[in-house]
C-alpha positions in Angstrom: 95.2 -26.4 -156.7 97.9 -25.8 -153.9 98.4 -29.3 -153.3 100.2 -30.0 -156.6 102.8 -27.0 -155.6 105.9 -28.4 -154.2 106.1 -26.2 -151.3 110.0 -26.8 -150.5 110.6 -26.2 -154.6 108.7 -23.0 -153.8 110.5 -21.9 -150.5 113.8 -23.0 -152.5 113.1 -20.3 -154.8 112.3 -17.8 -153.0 115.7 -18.1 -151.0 117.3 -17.7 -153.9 115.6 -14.9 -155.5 116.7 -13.1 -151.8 120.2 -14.7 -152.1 121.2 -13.5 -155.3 118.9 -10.1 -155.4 117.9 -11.5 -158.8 114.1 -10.3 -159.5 111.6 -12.4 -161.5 109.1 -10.9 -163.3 105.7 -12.1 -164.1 103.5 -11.4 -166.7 100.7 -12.7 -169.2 101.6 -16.6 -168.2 105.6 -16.0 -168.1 107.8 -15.7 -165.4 111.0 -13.6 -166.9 114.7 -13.0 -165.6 116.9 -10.6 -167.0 116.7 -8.7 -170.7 119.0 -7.0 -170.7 121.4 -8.3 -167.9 124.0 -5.5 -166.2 126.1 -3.8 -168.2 124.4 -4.6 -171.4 125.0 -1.7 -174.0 123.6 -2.2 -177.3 121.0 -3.9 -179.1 118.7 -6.9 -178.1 120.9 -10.2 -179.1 120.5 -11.4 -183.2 118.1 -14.3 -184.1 119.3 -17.5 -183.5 120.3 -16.6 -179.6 117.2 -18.4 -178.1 116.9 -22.1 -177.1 113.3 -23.8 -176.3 113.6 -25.6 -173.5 111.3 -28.6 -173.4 109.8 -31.3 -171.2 110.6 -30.1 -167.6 108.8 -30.7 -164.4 106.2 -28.5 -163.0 107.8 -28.2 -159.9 111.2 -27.1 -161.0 111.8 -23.2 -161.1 114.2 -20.5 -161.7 116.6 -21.6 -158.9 117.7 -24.7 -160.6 117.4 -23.9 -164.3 119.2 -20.4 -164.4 122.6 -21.8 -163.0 122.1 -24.9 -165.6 121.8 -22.6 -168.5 123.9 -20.1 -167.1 126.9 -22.5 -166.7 126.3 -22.9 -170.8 127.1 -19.7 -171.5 125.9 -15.3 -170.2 122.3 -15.6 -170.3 119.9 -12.3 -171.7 116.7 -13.8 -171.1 114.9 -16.5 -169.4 111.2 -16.9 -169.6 109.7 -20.1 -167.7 106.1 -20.5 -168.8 103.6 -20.7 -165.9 100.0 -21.4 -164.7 97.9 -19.6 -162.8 98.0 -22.0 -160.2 101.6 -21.1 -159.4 103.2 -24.5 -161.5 105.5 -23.9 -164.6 103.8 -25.4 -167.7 106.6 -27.6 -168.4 108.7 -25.5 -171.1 110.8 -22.2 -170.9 113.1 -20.1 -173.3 117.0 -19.4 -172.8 118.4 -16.1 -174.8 121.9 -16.2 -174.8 124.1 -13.0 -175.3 125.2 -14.7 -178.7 125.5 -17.3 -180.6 
């Protein structure tokens, strides 16, 4: 199953994650950043805050989609979907800290 990985996607990603200090979480199938980011006081964000995010490749991870969704506006949350074979499954979820 390691040949479908893109290995420079995945050392590309691990840079980053050293880089920026940011720490992604995995659990049950999902790989997760933030919720709540820094400085967050307050409640969870209200319904309508979170984007589906469709149709991406399996080789792309956190390193290049944060900054895209990021540069849309202060991101809560962002789940990437994943296999167990260490490829995303193609969709993810963007909370944003409102609407």
């Amino acid at each position: 199953w390691t040949n479908g990985i893109n290995q420079a996607n995945k050392m590309a990603l691990r840079a980053w994650t050293k880089e920026t200090g940011i720490s992604l979480v995995q659990i049950n199938g999902q790989r997760r950043y933030g919720g709540p980011p820094r400085g967050w006081v307050g409640d969870p964000p209200p319904a309508g805050t979170e984007v589906f995010i469709g149709k991406l490749p399996q080789d792309m991870y956190e390193n290049v989609l944060i900054p895209i969704f990021q540069s849309v506006g202060k991101l809560y949350e962002f789940r990437l979907m994943m296999t167990f074979s260490g490829l995303n499954r193609g969709f993810a979820y963007a909370k944003y800290s409102s609407r």
